[in-house]
C-alpha positions in Angstrom: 10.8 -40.0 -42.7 12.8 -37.8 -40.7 13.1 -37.7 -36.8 12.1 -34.2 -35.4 14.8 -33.5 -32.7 13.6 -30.8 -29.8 16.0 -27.8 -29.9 17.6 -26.9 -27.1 15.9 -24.0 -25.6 12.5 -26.2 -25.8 14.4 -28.9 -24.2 15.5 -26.8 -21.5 11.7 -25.1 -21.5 10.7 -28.7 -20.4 13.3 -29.5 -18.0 12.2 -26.4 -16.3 8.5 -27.1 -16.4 8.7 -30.2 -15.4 10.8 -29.3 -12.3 8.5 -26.8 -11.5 5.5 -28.7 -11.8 7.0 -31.8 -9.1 8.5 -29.5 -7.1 4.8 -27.6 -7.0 3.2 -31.3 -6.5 5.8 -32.4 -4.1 4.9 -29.4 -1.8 1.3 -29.4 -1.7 0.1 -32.6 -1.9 1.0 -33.3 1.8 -1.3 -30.8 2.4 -4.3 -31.7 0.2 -3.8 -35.0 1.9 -4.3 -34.0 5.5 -7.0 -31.6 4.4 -9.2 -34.0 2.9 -8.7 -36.4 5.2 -9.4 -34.0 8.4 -13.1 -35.4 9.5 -11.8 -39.2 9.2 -8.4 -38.9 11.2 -7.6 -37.5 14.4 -6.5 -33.7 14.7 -2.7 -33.7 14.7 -1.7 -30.3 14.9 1.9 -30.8 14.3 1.0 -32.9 10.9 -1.1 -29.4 10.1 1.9 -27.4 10.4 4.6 -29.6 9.0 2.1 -29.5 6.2 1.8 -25.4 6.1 6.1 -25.6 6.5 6.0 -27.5 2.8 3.9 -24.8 1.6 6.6 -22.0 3.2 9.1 -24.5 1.6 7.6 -24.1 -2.2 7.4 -20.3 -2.3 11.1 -20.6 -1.4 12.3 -23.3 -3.6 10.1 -21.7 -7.2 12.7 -19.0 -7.3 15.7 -21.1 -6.2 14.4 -23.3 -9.6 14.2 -20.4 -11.4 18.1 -19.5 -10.9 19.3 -22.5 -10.9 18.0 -22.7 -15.3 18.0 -18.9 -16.0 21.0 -17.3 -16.1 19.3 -13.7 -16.8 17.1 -14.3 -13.4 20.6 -14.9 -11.6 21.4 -11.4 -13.0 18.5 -9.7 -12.2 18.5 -10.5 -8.5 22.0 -9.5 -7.9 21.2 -6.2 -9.6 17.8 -5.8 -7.2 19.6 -7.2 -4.2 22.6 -5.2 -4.7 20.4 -2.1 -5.1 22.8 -1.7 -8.5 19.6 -1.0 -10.4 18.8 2.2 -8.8 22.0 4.0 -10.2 21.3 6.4 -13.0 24.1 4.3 -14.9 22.2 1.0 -14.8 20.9 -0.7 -18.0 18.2 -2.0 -16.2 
């Protein structure tokens, strides 16, 4: 029988996913941690906000993610940051 081989764009679909997804776990579980173990271990205020700084972190680092696979997204900042889509003459 033959071997079905993922096509690119699903491969890349995955990749991105799965970055997405770590980088989502890597963020907040610090977070989950310290919140469900607040009534066993001592207040540590600076744990609490290290823990809010990861959260900051992620809602920085999903569009980052996003450029860094998307070529299109790259694109469509520059045009909004460049304020290139206002012009009558945009495409966009």
């Amino acid at each position: 029988s033959k071997a079905i081989v993922p096509q690119k764009s699903e491969t890349k679909a995955a990749k991105t996913l799965g970055g997405l997804i770590a980088i989502y776990f890597l963020c907040w579980t610090p977070y989950f941690v310290v919140s469900l173990t607040a009534e066993t271990l001592p207040y540590n205020p600076t744990v609490l906000h290290v823990t809010y700084w990861f959260l900051y972190i992620h809602s920085c680092i999903n569009p980052l993610m996003y450029a860094l696979f998307y070529p299109w997204f790259r694109i469509s900042v520059k045009h909004i940051l460049t304020l290139s889509i206002l012009h009558s003459s945009s495409s966009y």
